[in-house]
BALUM-305638 format. One line per field, with one value per residue (C-alpha): residue number from 1; residue in three letters; z, x, y. Coordinates in pm, 1 decimal. Layout:
BEGIN
resi <- NUM_...
resn <- ala_...
zz <- Z_...
xx <- X_...
yy <- Y_...
This chain:
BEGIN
resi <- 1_2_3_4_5_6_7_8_9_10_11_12_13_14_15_16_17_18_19_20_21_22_23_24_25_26_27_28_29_30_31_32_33_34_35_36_37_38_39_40_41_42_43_44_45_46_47_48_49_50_51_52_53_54_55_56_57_58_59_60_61_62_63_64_65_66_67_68_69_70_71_72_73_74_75_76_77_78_79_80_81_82_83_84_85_86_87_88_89_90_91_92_93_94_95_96_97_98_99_100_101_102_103_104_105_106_107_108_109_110_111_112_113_114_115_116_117_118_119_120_121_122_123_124_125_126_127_128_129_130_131_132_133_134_135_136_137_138_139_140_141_142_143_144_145_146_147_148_149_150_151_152_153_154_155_156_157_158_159_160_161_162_163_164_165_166_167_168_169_170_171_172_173_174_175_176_177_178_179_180_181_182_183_184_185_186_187_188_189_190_191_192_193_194_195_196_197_198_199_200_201_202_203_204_205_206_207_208_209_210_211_212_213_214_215_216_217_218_219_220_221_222_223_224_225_226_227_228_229_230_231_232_233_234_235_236_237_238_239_240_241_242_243_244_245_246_247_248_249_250_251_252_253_254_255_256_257_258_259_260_261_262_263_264_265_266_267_268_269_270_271_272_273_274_275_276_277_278_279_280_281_282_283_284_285_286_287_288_289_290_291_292_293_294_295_296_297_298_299_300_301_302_303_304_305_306_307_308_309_310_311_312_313_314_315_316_317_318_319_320_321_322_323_324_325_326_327_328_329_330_331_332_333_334_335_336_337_338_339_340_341_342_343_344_345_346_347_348_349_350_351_352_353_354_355_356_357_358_359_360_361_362_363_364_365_366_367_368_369_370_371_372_373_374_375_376_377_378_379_380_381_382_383_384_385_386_387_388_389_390_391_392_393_394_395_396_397_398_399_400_401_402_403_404_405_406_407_408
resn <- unk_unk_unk_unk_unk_unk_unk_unk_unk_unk_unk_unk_unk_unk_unk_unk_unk_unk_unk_unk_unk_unk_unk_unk_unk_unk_unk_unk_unk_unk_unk_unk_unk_unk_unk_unk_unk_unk_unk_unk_unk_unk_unk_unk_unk_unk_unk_unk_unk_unk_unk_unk_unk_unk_unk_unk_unk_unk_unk_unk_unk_unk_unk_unk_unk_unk_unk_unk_unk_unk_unk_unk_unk_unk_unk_unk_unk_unk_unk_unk_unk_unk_unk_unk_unk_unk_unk_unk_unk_unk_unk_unk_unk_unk_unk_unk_unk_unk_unk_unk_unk_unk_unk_unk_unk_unk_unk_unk_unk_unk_unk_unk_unk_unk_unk_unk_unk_unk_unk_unk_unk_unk_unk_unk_unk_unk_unk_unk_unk_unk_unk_unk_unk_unk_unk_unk_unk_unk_unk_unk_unk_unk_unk_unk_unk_unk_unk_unk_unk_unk_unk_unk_unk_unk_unk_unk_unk_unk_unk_unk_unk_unk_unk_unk_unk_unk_unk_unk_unk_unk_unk_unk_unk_unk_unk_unk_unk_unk_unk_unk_unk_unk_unk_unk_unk_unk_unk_unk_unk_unk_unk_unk_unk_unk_unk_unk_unk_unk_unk_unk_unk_unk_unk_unk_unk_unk_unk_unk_unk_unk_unk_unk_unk_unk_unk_unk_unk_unk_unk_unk_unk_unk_unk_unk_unk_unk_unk_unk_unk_unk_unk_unk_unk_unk_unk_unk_unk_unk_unk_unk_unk_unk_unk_unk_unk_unk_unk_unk_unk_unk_unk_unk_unk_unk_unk_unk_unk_unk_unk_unk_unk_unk_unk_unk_unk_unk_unk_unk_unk_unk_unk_unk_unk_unk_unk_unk_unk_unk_unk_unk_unk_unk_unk_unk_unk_unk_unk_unk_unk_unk_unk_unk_unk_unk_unk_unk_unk_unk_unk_unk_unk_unk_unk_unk_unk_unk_unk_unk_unk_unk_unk_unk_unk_unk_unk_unk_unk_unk_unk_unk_unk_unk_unk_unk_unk_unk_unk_unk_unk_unk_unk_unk_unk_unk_unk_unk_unk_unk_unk_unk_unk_unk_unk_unk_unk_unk_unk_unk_unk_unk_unk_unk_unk_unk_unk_unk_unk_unk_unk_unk_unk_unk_unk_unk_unk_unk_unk_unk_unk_unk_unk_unk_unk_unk_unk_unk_unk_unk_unk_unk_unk_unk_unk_unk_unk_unk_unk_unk_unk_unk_unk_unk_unk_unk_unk_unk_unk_unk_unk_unk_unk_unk_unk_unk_unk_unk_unk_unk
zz <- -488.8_-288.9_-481.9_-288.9_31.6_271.3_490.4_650.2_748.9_719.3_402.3_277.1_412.4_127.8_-106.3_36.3_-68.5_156.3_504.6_491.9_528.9_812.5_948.5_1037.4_1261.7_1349.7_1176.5_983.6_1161.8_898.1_1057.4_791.7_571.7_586.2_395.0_161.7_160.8_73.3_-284.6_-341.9_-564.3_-836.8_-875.6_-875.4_-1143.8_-1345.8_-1352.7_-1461.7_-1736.8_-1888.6_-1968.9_-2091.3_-2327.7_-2390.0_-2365.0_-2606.6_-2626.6_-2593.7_-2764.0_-3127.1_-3243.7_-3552.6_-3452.1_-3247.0_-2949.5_-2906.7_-2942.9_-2639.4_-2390.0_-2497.5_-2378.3_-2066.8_-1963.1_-2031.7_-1859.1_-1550.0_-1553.8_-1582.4_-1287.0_-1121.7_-1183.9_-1061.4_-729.5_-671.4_-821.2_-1081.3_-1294.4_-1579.8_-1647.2_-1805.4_-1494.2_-1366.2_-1456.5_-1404.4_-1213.3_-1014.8_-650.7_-489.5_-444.1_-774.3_-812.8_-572.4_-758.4_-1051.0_-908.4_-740.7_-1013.0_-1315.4_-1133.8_-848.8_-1111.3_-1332.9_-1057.6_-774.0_-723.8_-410.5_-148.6_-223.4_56.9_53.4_378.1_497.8_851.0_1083.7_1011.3_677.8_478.7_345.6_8.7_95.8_260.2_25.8_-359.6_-209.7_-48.3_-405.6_-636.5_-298.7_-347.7_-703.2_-713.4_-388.6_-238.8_170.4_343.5_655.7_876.7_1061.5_1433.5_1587.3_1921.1_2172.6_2056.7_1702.8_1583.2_1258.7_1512.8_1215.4_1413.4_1369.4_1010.3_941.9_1066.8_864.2_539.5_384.9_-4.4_-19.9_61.2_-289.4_-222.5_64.6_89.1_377.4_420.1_467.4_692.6_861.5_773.7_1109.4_1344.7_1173.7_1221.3_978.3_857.5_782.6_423.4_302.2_586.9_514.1_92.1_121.8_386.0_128.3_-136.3_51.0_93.2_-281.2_-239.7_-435.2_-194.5_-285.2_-56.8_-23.8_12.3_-15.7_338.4_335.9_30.2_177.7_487.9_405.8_73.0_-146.1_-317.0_-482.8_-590.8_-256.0_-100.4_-396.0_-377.2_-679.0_-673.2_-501.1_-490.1_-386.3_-454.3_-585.7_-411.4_-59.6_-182.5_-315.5_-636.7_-725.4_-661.2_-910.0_-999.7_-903.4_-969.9_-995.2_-984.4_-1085.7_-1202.9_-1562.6_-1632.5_-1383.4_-1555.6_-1879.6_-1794.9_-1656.1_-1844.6_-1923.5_-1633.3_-1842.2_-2233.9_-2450.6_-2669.3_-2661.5_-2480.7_-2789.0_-3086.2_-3302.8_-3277.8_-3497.2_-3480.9_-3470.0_-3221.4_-3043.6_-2934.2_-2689.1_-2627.1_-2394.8_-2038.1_-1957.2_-2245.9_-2159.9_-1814.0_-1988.1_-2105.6_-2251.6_-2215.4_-1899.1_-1660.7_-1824.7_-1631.8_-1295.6_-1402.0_-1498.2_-1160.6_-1035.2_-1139.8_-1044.5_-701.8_-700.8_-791.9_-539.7_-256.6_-331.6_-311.7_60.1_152.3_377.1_540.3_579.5_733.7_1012.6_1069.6_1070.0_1307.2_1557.7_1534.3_1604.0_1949.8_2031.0_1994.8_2124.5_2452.8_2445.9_2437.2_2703.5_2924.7_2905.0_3152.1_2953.1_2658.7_2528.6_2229.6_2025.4_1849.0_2005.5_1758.2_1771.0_1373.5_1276.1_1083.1_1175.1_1254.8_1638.5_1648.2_2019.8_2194.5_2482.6_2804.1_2835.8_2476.8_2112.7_1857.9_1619.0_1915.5_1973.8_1607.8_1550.4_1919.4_1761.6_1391.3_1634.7_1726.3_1353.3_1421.2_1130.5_1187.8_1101.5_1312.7_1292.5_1139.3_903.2_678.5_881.4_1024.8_1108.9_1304.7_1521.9_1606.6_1749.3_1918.5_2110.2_1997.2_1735.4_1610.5_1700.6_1670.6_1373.7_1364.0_1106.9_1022.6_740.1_725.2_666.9_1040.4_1298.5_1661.1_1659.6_1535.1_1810.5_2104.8_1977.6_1936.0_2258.2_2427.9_2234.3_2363.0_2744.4_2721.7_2593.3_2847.2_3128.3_2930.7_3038.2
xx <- -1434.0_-1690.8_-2005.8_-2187.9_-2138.9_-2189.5_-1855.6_-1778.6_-1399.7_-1318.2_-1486.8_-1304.2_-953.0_-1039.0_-1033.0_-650.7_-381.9_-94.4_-284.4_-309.5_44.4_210.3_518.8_712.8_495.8_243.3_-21.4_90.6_-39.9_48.1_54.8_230.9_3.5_115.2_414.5_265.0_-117.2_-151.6_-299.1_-647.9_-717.3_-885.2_-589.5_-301.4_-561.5_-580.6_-161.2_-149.4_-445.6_-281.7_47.5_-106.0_-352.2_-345.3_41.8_109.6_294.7_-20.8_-96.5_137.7_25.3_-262.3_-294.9_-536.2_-394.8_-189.5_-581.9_-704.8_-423.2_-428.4_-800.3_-739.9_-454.8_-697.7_-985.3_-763.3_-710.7_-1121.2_-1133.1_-881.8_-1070.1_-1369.3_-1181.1_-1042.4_-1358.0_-1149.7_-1336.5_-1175.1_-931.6_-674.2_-608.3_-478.1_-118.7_23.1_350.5_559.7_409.7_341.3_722.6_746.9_427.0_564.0_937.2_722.7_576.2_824.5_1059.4_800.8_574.9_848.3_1168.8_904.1_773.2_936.4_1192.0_1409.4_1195.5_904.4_805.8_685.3_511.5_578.9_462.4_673.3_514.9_573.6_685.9_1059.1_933.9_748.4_1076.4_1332.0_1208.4_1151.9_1474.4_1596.7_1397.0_1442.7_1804.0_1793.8_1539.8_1633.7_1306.1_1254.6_1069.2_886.5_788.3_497.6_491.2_238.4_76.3_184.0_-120.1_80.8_-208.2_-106.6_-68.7_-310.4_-282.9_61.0_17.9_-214.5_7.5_273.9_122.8_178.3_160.0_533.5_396.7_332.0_258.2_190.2_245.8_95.1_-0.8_-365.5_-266.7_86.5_276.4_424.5_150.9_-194.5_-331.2_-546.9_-498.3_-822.4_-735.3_-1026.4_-968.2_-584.2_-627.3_-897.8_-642.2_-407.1_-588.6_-636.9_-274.6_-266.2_-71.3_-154.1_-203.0_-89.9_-203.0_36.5_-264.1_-27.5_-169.6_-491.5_-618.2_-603.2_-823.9_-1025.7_-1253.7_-1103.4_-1243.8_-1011.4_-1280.0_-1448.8_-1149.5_-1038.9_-671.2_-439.4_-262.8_-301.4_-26.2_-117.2_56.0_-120.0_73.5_-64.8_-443.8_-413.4_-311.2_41.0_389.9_576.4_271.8_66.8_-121.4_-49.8_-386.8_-357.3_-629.5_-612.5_-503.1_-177.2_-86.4_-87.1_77.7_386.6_702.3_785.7_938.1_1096.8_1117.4_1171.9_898.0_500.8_532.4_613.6_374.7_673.7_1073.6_1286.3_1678.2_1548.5_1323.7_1041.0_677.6_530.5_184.9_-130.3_-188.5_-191.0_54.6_314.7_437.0_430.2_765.2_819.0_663.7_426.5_366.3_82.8_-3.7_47.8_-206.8_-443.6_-379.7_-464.0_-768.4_-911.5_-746.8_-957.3_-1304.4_-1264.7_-1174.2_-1455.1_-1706.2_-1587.7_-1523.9_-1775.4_-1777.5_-1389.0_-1322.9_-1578.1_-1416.4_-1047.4_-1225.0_-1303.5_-1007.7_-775.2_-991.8_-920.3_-593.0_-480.1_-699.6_-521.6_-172.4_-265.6_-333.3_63.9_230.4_585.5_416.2_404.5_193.0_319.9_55.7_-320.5_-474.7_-881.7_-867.7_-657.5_-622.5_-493.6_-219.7_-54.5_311.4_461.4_776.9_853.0_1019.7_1369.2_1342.9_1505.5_1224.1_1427.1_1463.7_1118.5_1059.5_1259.9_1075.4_743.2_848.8_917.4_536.5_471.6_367.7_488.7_523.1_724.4_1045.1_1262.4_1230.4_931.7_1097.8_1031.3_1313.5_1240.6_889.8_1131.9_1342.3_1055.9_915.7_1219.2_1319.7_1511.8_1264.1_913.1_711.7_471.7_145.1_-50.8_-393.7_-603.0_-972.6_-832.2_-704.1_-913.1_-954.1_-803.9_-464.4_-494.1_-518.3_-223.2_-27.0_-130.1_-37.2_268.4_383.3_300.6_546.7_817.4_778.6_815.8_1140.9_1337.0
yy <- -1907.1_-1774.2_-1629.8_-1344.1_-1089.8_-1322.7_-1393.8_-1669.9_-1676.1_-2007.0_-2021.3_-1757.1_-1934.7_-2200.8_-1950.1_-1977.8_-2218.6_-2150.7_-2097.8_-2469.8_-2510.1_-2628.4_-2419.6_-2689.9_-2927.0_-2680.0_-2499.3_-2162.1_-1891.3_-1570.1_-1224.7_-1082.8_-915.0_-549.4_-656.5_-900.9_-1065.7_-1395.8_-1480.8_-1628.3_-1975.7_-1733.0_-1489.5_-1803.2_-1946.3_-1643.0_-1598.6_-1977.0_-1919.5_-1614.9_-1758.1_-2085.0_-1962.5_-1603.9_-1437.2_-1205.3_-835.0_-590.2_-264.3_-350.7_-700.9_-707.0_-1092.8_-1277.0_-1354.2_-1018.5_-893.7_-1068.6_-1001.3_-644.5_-655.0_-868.7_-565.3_-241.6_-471.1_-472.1_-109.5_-75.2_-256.4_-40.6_287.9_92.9_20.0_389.8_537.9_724.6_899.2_766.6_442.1_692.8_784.0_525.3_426.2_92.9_26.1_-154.3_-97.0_218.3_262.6_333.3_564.3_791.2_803.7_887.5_1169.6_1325.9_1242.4_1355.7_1626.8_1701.2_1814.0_2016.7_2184.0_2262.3_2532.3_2669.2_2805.1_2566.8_2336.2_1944.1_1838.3_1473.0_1361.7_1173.2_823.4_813.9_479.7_557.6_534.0_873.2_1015.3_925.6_1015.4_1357.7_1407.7_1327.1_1616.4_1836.6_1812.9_1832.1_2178.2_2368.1_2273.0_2177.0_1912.2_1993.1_1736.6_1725.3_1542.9_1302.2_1303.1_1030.2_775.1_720.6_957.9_1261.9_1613.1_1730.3_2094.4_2099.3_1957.1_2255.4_2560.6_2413.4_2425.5_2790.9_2940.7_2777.6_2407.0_2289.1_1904.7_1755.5_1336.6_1163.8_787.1_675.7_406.4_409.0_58.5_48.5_165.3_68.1_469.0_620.8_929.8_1175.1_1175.2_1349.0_1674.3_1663.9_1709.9_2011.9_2196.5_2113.9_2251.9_2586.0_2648.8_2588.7_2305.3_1936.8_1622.7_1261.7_956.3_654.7_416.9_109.6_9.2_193.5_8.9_-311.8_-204.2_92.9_159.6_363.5_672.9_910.7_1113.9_1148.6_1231.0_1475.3_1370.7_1444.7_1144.2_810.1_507.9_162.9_-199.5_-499.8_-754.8_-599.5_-624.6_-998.9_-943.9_-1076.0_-884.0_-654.5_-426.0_-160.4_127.6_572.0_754.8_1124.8_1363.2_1387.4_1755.5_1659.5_1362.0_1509.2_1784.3_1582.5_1488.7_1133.9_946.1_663.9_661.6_403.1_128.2_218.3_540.4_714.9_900.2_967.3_929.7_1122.3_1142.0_1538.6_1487.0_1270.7_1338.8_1098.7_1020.9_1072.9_904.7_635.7_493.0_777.4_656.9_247.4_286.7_-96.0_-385.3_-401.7_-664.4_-740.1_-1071.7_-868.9_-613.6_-930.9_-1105.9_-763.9_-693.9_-1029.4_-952.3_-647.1_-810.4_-1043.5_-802.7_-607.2_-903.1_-915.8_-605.4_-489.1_-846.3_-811.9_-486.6_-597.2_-927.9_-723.4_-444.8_-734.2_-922.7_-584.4_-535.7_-870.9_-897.9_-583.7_-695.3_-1027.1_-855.5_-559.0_-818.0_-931.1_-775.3_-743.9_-615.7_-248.6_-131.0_121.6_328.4_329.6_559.6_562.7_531.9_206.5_-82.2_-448.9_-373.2_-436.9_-325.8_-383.1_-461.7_-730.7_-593.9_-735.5_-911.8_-763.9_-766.8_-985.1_-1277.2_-1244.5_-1260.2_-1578.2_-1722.4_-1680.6_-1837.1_-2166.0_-2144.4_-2104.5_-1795.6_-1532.0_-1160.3_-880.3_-715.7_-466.5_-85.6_-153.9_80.2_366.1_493.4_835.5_702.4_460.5_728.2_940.3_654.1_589.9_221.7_78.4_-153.4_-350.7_-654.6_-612.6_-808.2_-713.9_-928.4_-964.8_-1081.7_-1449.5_-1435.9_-1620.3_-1547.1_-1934.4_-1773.7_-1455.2_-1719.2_-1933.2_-1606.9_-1478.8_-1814.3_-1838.7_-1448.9_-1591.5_-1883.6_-1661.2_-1412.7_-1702.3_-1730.9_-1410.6
């Protein structure tokens, strides 16, 4: 595992098990990593060491080793804060991905809340797990979802987003990096013009945490989602910021062990953040595998989001320069990601072309119907890099797109 700041890329691609694997005969080339990132040596390492020496159930057990993984978990959630720049590790609640930290908020803060004639504010690019849990509580309290549009680069309309906030607009949800597109949003403009409507701002950074540094406090956002298993750290957990006075405000969103201060046939009383959205027994070894995810992304970061920053120009000059291809979403602000479409070729044939080259990327919807729609296709190509990714892999894939064109 690599030691200091300094990055070296194929240094860092020991740090790497499976990007030494061979996709059938030739080399894997992975340009996957908006849906999952691959896992470093000292995260696989960690997973293996807690389950061989120190699994226990946290929080209840007087003995030993229930002692020490109770510390390892609430030493993960330190790290956490650390990463978001929380002000406090309270505030960060452990979950399932970002999916889930968005259900819990529009499912916890969203029921309590809203009421007819109150307004959320999506934007068109938004991930369906920021569409769906609010068509849900909208249903359920009466409330409406207004949509803002996006200009023609795949870039937030953030005019348009503006004149639609109003005293009814009571949250507004937007991703810091679109999934499907790679644009950045200006988080930290879009949460103070939500706070002037009166209106409370949440941030699905499930993309944007992997690329961009984080600050939830800098940005003043109310509440922030992200997923582990995007940011190295393995699948199945991830991480709810909200500002204290929210979260304790909010109802339970699942009941049931270690979530509760007293349970009475009459009656129950449950207690403070974080413990009140744990309901049961956590993934404890996910939020360990996290945290040393996180410590070793930030030992990198500055060195990574340069490497990514170069590696986007690149590639997106080495597709331009394909005549059948078309890029879809050329926003100034973006991260890694390249999402295109060949002319005369369906994404998921181009998809399964490229897998031949051993060449892995994403196809189809990118769970974003609504964005697809307004872009006029059914589906795209999805390359998505991390700062693993050479300019190596960029030439293969660009070579690889040139002998499928010749193809058709």
């Amino acid at each position: 595992m690599i030691e200091n700041t300094t990055f070296d890329p194929e240094k860092i691609r020991a740090d790497f098990p499976i990007l030494a694997k061979k996709s059938g005969t030739r080399d894997l080339i992975y340009f996957d990593n908006a849906a999952t990132s691959q896992k470093p040596r000292c995260v696989i390492e960690a997973i293996e060491k807690f389950y061989a020496n120190d699994n226990a159930n946290i929080h209840r057990g007087l003995y030993h080793l229930s002692a020490t993984a109770t510390s390892d978990f609430e030493n993960a959630r330190k790290i956490v804060a650390k990463f978001l720049n929380a002000r406090e590790p309270r505030e960060c609640i452990f979950t399932r991905g970002a999916t889930e930290a968005i259900n819990l908020v529009a499912a916890s803060w969203g029921r309590k809340n809203l009421r007819a004639g109150d307004e959320i504010l999506l934007t068109q690019m938004e991930h369906h797990a920021n569409i769906v849990p609010w068509q849900i509580v909208a249903e359920e309290t009466g409330a409406t979802i207004r949509v803002a549009p996006i200009l023609p680069d795949g870039s937030l309309d953030v005019a348009a987003w503006k004149n639609l906030l109003s005293a009814r607009t009571k949250i507004a949800a937007f991703a810091h990096t679109s999934n499907a597109l790679g644009t950045k949003n200006p988080v930290r403009e879009l949460v103070a013009a939500a706070h002037s409507a009166g209106a409370l701002a949440l941030i699905d950074g499930a993309q944007g945490a992997a690329h961009s540094r984080i600050d939830v406090q800098e940005s003043g956002c109310d509440f922030f989602a992200f997923s582990g298993h995007k940011v190295l750290g393995p699948t199945g957990i991830g991480v709810l910021y909200g500002k204290v006075d929210l979260l304790s405000a909010m109802p339970p969103y699942q009941s049931g062990g270690d979530m509760i201060e007293k349970v009475d046939f009459a009656g129950t009383t449950f207690r403070g953040i974080p413990e009140r959205f744990e309901a049961g027994t956590p993934n404890i070894c996910g939020a360990v595998g996290l945290g040393v995810a996180l410590e070793y992304f930030q030992k990198i970061r500055a060195g990574a989001e340069a490497h990514e920053s170069a590696l986007l120009r690149y590639a997106t000059q080495k597709l331009e320069a394909i005549p059948s291809i078309k890029i879809l979403g050329t926003a100034r602000e973006k991260a890694p990601v390249i999402s295109f479409v060949m002319r005369g070729v369906h994404p998921s044939d181009l998809g399964t072309l490229l897998d031949t080259y051993g060449v892995a990327v994403r196809v189809g919807h990118h769970c974003a119907m609504p964005l697809m729609k307004v872009l006029g296709v059914t589906g795209t190509v999805r390359a998505s890099l991390a700062f693993y990714n050479t300019f190596a892999e960029i030439d293969a894939f660009a070579d690889a797109l040139v002998e499928i064109e010749k193809m058709f």
